[in-house]
N, CA, C and O atoms as CSV, one atom per row, in Angstrom:
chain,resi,resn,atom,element,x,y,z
A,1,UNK,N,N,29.787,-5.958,14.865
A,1,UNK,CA,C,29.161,-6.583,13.722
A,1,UNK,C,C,28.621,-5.475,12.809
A,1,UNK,O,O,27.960,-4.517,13.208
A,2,UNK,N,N,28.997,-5.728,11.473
A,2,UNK,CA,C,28.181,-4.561,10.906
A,2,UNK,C,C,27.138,-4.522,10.559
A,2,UNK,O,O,26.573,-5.614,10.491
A,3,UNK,N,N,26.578,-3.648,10.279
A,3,UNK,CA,C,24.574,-3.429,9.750
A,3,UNK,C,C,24.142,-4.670,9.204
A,3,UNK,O,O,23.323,-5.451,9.689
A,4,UNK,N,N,24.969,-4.794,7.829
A,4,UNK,CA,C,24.714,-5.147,6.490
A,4,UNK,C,C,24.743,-7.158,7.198
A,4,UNK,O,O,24.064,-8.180,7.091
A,5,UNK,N,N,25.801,-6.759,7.773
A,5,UNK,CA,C,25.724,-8.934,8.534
A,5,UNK,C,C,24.742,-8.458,9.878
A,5,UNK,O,O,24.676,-9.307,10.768
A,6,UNK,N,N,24.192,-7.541,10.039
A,6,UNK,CA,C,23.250,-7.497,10.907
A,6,UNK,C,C,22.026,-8.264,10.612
A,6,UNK,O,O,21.496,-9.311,10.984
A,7,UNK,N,N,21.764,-7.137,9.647
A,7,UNK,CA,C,20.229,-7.043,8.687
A,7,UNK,C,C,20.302,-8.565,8.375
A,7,UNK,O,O,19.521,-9.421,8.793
A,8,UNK,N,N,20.991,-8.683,7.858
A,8,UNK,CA,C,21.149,-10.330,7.148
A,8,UNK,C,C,21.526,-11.605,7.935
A,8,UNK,O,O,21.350,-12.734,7.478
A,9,UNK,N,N,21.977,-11.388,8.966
A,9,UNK,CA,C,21.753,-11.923,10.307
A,9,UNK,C,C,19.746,-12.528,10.784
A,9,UNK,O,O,19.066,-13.544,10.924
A,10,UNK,N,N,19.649,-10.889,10.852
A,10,UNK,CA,C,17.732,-10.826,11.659
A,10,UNK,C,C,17.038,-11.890,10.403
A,10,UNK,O,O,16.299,-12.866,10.534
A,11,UNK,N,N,17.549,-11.322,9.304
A,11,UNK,CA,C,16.463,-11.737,8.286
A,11,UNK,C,C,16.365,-13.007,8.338
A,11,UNK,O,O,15.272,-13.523,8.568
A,12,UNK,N,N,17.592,-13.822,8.115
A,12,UNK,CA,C,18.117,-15.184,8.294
A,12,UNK,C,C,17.138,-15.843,9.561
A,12,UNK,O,O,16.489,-16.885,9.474
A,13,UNK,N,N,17.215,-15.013,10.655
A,13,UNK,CA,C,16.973,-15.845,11.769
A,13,UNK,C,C,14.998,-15.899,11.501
A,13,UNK,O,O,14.305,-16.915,11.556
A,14,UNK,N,N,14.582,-14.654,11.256
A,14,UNK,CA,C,13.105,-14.470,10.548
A,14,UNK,C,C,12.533,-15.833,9.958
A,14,UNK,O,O,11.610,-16.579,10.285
A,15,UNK,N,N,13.720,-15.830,8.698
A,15,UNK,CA,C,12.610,-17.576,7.392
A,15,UNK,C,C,12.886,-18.468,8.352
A,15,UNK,O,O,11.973,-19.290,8.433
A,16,UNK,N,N,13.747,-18.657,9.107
A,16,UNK,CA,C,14.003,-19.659,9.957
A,16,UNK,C,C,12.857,-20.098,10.482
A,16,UNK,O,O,12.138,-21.061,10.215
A,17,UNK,N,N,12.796,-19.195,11.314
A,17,UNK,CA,C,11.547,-19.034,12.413
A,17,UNK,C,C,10.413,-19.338,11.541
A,17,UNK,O,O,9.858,-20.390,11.858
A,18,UNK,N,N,10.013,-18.865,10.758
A,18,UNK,CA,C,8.911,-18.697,9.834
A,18,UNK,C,C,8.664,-20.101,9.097
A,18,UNK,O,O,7.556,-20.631,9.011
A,19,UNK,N,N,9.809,-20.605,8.600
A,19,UNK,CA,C,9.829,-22.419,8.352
A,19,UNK,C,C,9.643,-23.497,9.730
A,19,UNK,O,O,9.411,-24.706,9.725
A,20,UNK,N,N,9.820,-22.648,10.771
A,20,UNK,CA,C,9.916,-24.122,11.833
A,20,UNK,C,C,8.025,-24.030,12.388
A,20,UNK,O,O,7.290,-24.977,12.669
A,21,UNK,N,N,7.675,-22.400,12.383
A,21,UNK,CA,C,5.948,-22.775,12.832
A,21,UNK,C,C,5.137,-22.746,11.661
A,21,UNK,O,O,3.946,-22.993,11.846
A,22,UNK,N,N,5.528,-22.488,10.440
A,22,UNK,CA,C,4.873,-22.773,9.245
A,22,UNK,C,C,3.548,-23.898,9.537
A,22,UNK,O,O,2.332,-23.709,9.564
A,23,UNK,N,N,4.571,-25.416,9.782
A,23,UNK,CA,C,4.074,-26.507,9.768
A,23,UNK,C,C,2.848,-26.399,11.123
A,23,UNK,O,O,1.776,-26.921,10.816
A,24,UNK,N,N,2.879,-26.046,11.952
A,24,UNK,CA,C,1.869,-25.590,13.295
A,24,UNK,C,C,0.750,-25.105,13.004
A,24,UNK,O,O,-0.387,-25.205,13.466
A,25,UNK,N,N,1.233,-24.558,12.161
A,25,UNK,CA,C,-0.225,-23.633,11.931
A,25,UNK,C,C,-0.852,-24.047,10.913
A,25,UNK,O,O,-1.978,-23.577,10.754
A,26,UNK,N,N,-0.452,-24.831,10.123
A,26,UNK,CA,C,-1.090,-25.591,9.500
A,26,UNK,C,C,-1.719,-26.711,9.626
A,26,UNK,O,O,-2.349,-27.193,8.686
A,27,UNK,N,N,-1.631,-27.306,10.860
A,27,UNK,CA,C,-1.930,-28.146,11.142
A,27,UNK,C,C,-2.811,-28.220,11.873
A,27,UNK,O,O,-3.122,-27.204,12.495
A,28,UNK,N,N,-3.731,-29.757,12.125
A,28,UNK,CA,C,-4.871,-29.934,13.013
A,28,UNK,C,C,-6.327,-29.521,11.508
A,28,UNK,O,O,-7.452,-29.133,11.822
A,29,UNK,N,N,-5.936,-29.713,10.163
A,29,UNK,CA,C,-6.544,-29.897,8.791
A,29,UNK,C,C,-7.193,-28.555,9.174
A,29,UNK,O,O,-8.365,-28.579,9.551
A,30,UNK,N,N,-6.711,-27.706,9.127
A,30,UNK,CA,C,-7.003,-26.160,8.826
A,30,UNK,C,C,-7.542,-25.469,9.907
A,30,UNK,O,O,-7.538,-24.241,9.812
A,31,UNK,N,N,-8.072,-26.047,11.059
A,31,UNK,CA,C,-8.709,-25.346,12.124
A,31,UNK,C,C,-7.286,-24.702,12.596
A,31,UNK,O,O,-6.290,-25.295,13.012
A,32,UNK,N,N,-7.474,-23.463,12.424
A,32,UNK,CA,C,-6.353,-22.666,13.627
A,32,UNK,C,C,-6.866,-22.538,14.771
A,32,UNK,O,O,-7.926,-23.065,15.108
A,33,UNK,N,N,-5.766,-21.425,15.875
A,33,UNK,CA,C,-5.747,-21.260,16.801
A,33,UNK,C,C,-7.617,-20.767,17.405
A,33,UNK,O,O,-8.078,-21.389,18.362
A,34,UNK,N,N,-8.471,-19.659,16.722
A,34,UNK,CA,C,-9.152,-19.551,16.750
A,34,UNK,C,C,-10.412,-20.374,16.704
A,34,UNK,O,O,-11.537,-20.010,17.047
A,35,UNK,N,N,-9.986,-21.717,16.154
A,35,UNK,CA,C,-11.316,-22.528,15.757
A,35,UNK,C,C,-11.696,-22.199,14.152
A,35,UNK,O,O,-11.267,-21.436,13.287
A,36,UNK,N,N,-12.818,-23.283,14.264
A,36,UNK,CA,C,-13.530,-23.175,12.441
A,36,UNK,C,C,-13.337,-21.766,12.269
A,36,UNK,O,O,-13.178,-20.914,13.142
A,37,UNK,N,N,-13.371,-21.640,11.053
A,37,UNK,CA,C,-13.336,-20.369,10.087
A,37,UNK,C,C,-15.368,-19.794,9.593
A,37,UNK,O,O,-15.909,-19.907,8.493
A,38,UNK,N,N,-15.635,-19.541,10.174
A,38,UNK,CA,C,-17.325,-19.390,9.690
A,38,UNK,C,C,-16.991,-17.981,9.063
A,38,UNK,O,O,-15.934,-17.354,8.978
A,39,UNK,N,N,-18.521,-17.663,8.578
A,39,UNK,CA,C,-18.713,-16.338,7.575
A,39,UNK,C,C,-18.870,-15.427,8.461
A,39,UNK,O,O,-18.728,-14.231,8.208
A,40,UNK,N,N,-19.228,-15.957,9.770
A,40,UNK,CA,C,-19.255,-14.445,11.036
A,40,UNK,C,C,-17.940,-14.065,11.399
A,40,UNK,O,O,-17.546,-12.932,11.676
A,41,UNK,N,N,-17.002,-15.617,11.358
A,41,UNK,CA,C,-15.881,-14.516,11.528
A,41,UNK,C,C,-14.669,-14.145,10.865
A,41,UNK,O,O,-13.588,-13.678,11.227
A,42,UNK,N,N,-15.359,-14.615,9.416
A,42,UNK,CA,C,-14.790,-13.764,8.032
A,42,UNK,C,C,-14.925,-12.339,8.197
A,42,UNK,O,O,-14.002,-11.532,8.081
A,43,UNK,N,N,-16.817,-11.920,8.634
A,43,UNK,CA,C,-17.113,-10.671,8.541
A,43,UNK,C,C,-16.758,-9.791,9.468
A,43,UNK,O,O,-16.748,-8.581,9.238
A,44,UNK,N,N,-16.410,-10.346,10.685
A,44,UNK,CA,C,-16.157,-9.419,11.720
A,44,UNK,C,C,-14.546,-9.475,11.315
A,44,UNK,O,O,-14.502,-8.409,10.700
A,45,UNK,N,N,-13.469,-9.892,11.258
A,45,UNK,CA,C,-12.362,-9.137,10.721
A,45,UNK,C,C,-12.484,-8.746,9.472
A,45,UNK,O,O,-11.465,-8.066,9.354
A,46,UNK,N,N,-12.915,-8.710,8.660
A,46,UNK,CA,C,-13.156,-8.095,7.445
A,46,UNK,C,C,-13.349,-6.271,7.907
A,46,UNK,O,O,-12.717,-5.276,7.552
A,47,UNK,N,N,-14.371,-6.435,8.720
A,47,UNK,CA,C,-14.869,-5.253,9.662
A,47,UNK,C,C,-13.401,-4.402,10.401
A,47,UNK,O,O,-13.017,-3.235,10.326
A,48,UNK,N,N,-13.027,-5.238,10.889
A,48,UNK,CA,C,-11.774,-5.312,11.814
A,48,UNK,C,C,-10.730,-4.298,11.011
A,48,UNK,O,O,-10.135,-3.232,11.169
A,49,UNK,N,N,-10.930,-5.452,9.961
A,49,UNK,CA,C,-9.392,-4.856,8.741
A,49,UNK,C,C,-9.795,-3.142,8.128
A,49,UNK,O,O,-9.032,-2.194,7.943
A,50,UNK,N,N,-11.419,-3.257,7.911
A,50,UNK,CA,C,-12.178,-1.607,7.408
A,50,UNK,C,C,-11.784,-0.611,8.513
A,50,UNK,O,O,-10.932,0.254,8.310
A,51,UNK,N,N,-12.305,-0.727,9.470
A,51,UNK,CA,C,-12.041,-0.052,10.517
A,51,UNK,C,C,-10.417,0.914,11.280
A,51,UNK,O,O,-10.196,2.060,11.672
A,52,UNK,N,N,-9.438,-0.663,11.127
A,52,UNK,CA,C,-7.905,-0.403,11.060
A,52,UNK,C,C,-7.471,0.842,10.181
A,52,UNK,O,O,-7.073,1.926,10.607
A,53,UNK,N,N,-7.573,0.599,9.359
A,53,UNK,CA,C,-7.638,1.453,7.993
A,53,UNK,C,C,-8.139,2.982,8.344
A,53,UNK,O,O,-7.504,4.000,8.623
A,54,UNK,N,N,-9.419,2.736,8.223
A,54,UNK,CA,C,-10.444,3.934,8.591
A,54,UNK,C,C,-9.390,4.754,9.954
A,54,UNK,O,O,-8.684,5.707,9.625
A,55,UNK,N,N,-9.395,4.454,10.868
A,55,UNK,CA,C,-8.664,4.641,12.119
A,55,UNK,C,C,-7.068,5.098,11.460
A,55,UNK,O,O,-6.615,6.242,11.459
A,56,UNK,N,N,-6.578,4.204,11.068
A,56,UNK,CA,C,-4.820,4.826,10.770
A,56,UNK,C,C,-4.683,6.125,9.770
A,56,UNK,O,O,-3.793,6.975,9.799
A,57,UNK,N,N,-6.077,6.028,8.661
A,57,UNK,CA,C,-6.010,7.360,7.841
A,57,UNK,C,C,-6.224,8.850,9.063
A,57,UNK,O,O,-5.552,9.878,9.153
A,58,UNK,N,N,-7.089,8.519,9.632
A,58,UNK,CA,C,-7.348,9.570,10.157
A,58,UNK,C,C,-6.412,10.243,11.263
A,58,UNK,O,O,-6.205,11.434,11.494
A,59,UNK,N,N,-5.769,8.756,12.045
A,59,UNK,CA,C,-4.706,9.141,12.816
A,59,UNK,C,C,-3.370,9.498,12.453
A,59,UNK,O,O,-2.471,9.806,13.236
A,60,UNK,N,N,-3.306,9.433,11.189
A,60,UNK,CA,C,-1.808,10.087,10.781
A,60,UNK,C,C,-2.125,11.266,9.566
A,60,UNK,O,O,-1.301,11.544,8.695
A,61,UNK,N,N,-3.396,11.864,9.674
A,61,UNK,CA,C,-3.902,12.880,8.837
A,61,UNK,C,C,-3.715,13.773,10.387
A,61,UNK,O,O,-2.992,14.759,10.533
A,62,UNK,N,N,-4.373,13.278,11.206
A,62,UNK,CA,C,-4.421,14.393,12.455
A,62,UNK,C,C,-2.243,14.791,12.868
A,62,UNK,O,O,-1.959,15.934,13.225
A,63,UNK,N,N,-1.561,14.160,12.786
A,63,UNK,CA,C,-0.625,13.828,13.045
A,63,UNK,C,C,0.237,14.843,11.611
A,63,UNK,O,O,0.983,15.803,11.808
A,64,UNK,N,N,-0.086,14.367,10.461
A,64,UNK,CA,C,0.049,15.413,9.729
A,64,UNK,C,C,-0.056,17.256,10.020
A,64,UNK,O,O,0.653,18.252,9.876
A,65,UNK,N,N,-1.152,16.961,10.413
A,65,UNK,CA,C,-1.884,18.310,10.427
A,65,UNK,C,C,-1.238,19.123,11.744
A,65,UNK,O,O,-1.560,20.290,11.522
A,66,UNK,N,N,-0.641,19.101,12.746
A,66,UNK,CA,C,-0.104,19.101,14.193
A,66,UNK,C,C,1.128,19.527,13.477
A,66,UNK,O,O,1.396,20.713,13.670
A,67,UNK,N,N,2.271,18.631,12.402
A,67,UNK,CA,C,3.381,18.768,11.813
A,67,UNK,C,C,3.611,19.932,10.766
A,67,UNK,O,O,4.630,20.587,10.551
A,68,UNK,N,N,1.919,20.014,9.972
A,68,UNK,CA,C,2.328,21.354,9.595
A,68,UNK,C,C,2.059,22.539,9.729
A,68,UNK,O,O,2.317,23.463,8.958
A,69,UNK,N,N,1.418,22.564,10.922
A,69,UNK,CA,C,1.125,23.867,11.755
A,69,UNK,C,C,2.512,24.013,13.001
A,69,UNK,O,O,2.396,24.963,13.775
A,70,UNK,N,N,3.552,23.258,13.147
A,70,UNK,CA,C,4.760,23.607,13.657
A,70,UNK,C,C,5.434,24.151,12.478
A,70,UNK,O,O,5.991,25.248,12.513
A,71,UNK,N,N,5.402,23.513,11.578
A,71,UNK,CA,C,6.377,23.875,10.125
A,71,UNK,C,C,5.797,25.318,10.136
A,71,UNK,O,O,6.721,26.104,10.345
A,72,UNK,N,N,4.585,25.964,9.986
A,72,UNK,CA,C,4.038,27.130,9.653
A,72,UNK,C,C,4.365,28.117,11.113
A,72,UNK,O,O,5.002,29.168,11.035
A,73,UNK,N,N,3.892,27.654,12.231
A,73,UNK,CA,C,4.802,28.709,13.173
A,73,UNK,C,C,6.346,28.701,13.176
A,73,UNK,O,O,6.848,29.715,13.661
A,74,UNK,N,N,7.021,27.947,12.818
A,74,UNK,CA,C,8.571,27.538,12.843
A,74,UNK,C,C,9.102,28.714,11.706
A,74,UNK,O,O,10.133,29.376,11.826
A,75,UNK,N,N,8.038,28.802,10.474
A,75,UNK,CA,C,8.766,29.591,9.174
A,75,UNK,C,C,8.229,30.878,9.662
A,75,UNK,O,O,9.194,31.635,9.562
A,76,UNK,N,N,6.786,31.857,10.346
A,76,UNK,CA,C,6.851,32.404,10.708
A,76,UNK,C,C,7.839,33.128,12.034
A,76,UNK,O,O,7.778,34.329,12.297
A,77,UNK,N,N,8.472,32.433,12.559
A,77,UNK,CA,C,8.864,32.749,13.881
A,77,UNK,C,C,10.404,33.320,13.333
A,77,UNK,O,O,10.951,34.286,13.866
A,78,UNK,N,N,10.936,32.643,12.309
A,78,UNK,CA,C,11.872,32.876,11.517
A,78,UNK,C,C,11.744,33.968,10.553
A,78,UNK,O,O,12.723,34.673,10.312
A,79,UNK,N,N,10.414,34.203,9.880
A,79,UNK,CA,C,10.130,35.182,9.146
A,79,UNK,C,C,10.758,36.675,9.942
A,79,UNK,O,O,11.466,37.543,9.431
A,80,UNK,N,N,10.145,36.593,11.537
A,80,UNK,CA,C,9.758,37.598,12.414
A,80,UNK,C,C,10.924,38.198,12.414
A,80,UNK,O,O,11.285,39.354,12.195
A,81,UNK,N,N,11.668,36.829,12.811
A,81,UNK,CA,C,13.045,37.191,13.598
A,81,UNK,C,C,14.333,38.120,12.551
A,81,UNK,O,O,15.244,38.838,12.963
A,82,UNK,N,N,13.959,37.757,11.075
A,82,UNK,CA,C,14.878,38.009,10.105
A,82,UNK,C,C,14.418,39.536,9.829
A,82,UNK,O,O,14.997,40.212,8.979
């Protein structure tokens, strides 16, 4: 099968999926899986979502930083060798 009827395959099967629990989760007049929606626990994922964030900058700054201190021994080591 190729990529392209791959991709378009997954995607297909995705809205599918996405139209058949649409209606689920909408249902039961807005209470989801969690229960009522209150302002505590607006604020605590609100918190949740700050935090995520806060956490992924820093973990792919550190991750950065690891990548270009190989790049910098990699061009020295090459410098040496030439």
């Amino acid at each position: 099968m190729p990529p392209v009827k791959r991709t378009a395959a997954a995607l297909l099967s995705i809205w599918v999926f996405l139209l058949v629990v649409a209606p689920m989760a909408l249902a039961d007049e807005g209470v989801g899986e969690a229960g009522p929606t209150t302002d505590k626990t607006v604020t605590f994922f609100c918190f949740g979502v700050i935090f995520f964030f806060a956490a992924l900058v820093i973990v792919l700054s550190l991750i950065q930083n690891r990548l270009e201190k190989r790049k910098e021994q990699r061009r020295a080591d090459l410098a040496r060798f030439n």
